[in-house]
C-alpha positions as MATLAB code, in Angstrom:
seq = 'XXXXXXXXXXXXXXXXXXXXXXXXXXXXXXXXXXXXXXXXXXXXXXXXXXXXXXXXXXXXXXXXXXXXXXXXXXXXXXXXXXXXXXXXXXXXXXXXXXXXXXXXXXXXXXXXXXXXXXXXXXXXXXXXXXXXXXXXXXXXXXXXXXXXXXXXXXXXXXXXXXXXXXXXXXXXXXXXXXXXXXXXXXXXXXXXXXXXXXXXXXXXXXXXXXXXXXXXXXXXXXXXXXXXXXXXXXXXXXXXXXXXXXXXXXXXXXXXXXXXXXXXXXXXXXXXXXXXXXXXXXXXXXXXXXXXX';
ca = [
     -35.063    4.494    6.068;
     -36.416    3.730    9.802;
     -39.714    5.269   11.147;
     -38.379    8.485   12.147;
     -36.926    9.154    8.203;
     -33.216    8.637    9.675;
     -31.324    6.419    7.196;
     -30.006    3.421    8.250;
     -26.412    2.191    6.563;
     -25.134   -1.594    6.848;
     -21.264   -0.315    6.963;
     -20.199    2.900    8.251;
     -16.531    4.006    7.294;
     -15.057    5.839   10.392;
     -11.604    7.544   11.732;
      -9.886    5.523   13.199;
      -9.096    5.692   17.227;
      -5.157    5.886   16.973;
      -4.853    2.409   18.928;
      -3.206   -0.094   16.820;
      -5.720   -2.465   15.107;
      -5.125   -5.412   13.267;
      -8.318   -4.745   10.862;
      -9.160   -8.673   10.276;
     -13.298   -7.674   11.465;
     -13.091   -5.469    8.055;
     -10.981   -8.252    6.526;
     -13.670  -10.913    7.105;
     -16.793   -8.169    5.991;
     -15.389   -8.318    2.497;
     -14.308  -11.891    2.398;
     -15.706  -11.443   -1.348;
     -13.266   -9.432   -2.150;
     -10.921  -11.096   -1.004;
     -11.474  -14.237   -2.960;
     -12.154  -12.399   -6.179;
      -8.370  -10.866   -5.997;
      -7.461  -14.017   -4.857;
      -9.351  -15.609   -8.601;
      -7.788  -13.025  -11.136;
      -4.251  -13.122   -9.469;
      -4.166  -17.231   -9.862;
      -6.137  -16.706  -13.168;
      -4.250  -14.043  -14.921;
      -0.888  -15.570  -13.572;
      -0.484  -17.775  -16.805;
      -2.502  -15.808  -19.134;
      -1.575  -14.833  -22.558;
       1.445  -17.509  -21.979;
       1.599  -21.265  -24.940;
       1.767  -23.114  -22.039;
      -0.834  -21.845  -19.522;
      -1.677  -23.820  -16.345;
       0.950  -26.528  -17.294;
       4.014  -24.008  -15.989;
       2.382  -24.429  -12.790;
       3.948  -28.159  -12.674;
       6.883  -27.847  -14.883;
       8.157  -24.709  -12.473;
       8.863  -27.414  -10.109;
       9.544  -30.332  -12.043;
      12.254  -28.813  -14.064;
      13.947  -26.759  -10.755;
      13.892  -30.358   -8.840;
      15.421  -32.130  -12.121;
      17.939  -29.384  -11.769;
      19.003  -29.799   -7.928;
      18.838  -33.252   -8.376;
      21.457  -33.899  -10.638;
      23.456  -30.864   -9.840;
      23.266  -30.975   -5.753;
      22.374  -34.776   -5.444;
      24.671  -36.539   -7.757;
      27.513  -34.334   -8.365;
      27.813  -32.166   -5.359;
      26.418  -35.624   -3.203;
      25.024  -33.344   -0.704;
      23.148  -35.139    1.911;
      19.197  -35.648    1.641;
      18.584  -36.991    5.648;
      17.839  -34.618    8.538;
      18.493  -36.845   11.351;
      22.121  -35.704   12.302;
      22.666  -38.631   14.711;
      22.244  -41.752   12.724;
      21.380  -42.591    8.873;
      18.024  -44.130    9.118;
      15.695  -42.629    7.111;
      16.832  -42.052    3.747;
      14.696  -39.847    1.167;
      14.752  -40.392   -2.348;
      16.728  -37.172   -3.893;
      13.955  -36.333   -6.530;
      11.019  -36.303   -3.435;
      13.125  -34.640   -0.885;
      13.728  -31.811   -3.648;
      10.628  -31.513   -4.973;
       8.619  -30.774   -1.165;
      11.695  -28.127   -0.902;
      11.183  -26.734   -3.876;
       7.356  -26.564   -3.469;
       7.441  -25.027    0.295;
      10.148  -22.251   -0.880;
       8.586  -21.634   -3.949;
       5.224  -20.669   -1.877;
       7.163  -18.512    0.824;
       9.320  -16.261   -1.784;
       6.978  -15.753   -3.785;
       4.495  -14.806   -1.469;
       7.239  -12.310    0.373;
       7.808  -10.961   -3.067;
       3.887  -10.404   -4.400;
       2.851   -8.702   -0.870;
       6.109   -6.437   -0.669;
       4.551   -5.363   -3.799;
       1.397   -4.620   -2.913;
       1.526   -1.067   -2.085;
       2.899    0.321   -5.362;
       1.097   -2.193   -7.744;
      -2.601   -1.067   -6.096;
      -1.522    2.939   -5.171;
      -4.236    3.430   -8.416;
      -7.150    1.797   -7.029;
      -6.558    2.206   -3.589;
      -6.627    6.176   -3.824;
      -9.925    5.771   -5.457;
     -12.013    3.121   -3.926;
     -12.441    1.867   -0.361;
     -11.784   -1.295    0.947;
      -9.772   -2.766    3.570;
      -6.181   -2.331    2.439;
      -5.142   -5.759    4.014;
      -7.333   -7.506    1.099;
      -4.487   -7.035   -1.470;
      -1.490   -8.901    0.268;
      -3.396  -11.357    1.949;
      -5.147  -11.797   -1.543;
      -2.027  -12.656   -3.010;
      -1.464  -15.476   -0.361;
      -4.041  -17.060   -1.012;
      -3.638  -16.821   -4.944;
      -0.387  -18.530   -4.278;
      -2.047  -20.960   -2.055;
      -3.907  -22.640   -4.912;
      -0.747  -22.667   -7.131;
       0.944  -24.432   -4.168;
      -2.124  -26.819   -3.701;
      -1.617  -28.045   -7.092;
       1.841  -28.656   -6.756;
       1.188  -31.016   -3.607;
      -0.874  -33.163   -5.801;
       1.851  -33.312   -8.141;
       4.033  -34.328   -5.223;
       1.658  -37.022   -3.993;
       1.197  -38.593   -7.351;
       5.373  -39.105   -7.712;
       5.436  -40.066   -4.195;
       2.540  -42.677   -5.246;
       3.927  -43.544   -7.961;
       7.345  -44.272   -6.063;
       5.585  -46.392   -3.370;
       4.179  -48.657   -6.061;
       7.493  -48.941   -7.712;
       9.151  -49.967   -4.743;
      11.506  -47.067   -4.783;
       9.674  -45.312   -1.708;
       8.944  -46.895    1.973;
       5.554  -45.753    2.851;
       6.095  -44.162    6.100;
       3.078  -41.991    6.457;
       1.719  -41.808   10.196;
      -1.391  -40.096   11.427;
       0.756  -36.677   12.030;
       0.607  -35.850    8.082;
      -2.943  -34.634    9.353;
      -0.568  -31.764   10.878;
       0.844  -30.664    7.701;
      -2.244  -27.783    7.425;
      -0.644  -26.476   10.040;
       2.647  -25.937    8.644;
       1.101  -24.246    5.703;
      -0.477  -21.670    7.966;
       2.748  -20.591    9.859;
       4.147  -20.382    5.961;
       1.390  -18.693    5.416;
       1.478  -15.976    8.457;
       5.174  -16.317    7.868;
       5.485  -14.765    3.866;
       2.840  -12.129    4.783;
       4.465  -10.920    7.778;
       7.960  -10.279    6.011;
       6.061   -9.173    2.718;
       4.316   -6.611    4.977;
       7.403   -5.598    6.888;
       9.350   -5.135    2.973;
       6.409   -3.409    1.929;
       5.720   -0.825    4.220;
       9.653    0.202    3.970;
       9.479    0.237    0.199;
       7.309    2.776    0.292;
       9.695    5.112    1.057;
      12.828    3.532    0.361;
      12.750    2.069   -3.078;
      16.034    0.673   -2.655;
      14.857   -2.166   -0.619;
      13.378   -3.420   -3.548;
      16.317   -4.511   -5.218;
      17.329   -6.423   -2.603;
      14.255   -8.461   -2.159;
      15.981  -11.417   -4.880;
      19.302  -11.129   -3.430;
      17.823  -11.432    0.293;
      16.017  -14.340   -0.351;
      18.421  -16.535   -2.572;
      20.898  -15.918    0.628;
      17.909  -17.186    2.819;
      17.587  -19.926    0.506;
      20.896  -21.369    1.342;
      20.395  -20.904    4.617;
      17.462  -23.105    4.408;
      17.840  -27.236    4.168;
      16.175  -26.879    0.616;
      19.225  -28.025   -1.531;
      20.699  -30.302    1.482;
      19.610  -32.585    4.695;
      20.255  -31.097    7.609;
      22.900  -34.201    7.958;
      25.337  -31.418    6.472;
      24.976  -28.866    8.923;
      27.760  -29.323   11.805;
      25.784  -30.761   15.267;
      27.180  -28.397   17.715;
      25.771  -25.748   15.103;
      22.466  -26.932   14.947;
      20.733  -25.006   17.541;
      21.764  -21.727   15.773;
      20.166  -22.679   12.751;
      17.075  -23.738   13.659;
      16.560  -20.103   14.719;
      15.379  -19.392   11.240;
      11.825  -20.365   10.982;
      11.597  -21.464    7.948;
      14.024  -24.659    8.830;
      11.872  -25.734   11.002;
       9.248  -26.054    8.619;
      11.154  -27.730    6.315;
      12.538  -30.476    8.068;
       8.783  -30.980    9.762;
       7.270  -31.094    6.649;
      10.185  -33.843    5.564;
       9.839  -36.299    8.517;
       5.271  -35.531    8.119;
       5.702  -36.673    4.489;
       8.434  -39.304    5.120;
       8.371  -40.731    8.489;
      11.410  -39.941   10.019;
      13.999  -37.158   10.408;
      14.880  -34.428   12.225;
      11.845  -33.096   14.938;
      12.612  -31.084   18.026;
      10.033  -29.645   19.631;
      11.859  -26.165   20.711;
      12.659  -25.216   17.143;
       8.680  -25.560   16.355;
       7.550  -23.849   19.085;
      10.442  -20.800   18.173;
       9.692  -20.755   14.795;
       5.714  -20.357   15.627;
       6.672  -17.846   18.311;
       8.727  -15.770   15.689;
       6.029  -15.980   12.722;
       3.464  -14.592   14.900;
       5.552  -12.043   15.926;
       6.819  -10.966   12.430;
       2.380  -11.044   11.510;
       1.303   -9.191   13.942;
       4.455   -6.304   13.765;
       3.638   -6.541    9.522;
      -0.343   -5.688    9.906;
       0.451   -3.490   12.464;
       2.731   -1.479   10.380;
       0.758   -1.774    7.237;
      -2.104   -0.574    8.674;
      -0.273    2.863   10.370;
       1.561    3.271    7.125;
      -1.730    2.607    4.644;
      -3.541    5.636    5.819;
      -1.282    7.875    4.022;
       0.833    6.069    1.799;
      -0.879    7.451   -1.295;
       0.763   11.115   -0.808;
       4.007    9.391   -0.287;
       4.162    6.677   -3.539;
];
C-alpha cells in the first residue's frame, strides 16, 4: 500500500476498448507461462509410451524410409527443384527427410492450435491468463520436437558428406534458415487460429482438418522436386506458401535448386496476413467462447 493507504497492483485486468488488439504486451507479461505449457506439452507428448523420446526420431526415420522406397524408387519421382537444368541432385533419403521434418512441424502445429479452444474451455473459464498462451504454447512445444529432428538431419547429412555420398554445398545463407522456421512458425498458428475460432461453432470443421491437410500435402514438393511440376505451371504453385519454404529450405541445406525471390516475398506477405487475421479473430471470439463450447 502507498502513503495515502491506496493499494497499489502490478497487473490490472481491464475491459477491453473494442479496437482490435493483437494482445502480444500480455503475451510477453506471462512469458512463464508460456514456457511452462510449452514444457508439459513436449514432456507429456511421449509419456506413459515403451519407447518415449526415441519416437521423436523414428516418426521421421521410418515415414522417410517409407517415401523413399515407395516415391523414390518405384514411383522415380523427381528429387531436384531446379526446373531448367539437372544440376543439383539430392540424395532421395535427405531430400525426404527435411520434407518430412518441415511438414511434420506445420500440420501438426495447425492441428494442436485448432484444438486449443475445446481442449482448455476447463481452465480457461476458471483462471485468467492471456488466451493466446495456449496455441502459441503448442508451437513452441512442437518447436523443440522439430529441433531435435534437425540434429537428426544434420548427423545423416554428416554422415553422408564423410561417406562421399553427399557434396557439401553449404554457403553462408544456411544462417537464413531461422528465418524460414519463423514464417512456419507464424504460418501453422495463423491457420490453427483461423480452424480454431470456426470450430467453435462448427464442429464439423474438425473432421476435415486430416483430410485438408493430406490434400495440402500433395500440393506441397514434400514427396517430389519441383522438377515434376509443369514450367508454365509454376507460378501458380508457388502461390501456396508453404512451397516456397520448402524448396528454400532445400537449396539453404543443399546448395542449389529452385529460389525466386517473388514466391518468398508472397509467401511472407500471405503468412503475415493469415497471423495477424488468426489473433485477430481469436482474440474477438475468446471473450465469449466459453458460453458457446
Amino acid at each position: 500500500m502507498d502513503n495515502q493507504g491506496k493499494e497499489q497492483w502490478k497487473y490490472c485486468i481491464e475491459p477491453g476498448n473494442g479496437k482490435a488488439e493483437l494482445g502480444l504486451k500480455s503475451l510477453w507479461q506471462y512469458r512463464g507461462l508460456v514456457y511452462l505449457f510449452a514444457r508439459r506439452d513436449f514432456t507429456s507428448r511421449y509419456r506413459q509410451t515403451l519407447l518415449g523420446p526415441l519416437w521423436m526420431f523414428l516418426n521421421p526415420l521410418l515415414t522417410t524410409v517409407v517415401f523413399t522406397v515407395v516415391f523414390g524408387n518405384m514411383a522415380k519421382f523427381p528429387t531436384m527443384d531446379n526446373t531448367a537444368t539437372a544440376d543439383t541432385v539430392v540424395p532421395a533419403f535427405l531430400f525426404y527427410m527435411i520434407g518430412n521434418i518441415l511438414w511434420g512441424y506445420f500440420s501438426n502445429t495447425v492441428k494442436d492450435v485448432s484444438k486449443t479452444l475445446i481442449a482448455n474451455v476447463r481452465i480457461m473459464g476458471k483462471v485468467y491468463y492471456p488466451r493466446l498462451a495456449s496455441p502459441v504454447a503448442s508451437a513452441l512445444s512442437n518447436q523443440m520436437t522439430m529441433a531435435v529432428r534437425l540434429l537428426l538431419f544434420v548427423c545423416f547429412y554428416v554422415g553422408g558428406v564423410a561417406c562421399g555420398r553427399v557434396s557439401a554445398c553449404i554457403t553462408w545463407t544456411v544462417f537464413l534458415f531461422p528465418l524460414l522456421i519463423l514464417q512456419l512458425m507464424l504460418l501453422s498458428l495463423g491457420v490453427g487460429l483461423i480452424i480454431s475460432v470456426l470450430t467453435v461453432k462448427y464442429r464439423d470443421i474438425s473432421f476435415m482438418i486430416d483430410f485438408c491437410l493430406q490434400l495440402w500435402l500433395y500440393m506441397t514438393p514434400v514427396v517430389y522436386g519441383l522438377q515434376l511440376v509443369p514450367e508454365r505451371w509454376i507460378w501458380l504453385y508457388m502461390l501456396n506458401p508453404v512451397a516456397s519454404i520448402m524448396t528454400t529450405a532445400r537449396c539453404l541445406c543443399f546448395g542449389g535448386g529452385y529460389f525466386q525471390i517473388f514466391p518468398v516475398l508472397w509467401g511472407w506477405a500471405v503468412t503475415l496476413i493469415l497471423f495477424l487475421a488468426g489473433v485477430l479473430l481469436f482474440n474477438r471470439t475468446e471473450k465469449n467462447f466459453v458460453d458457446v463450447v
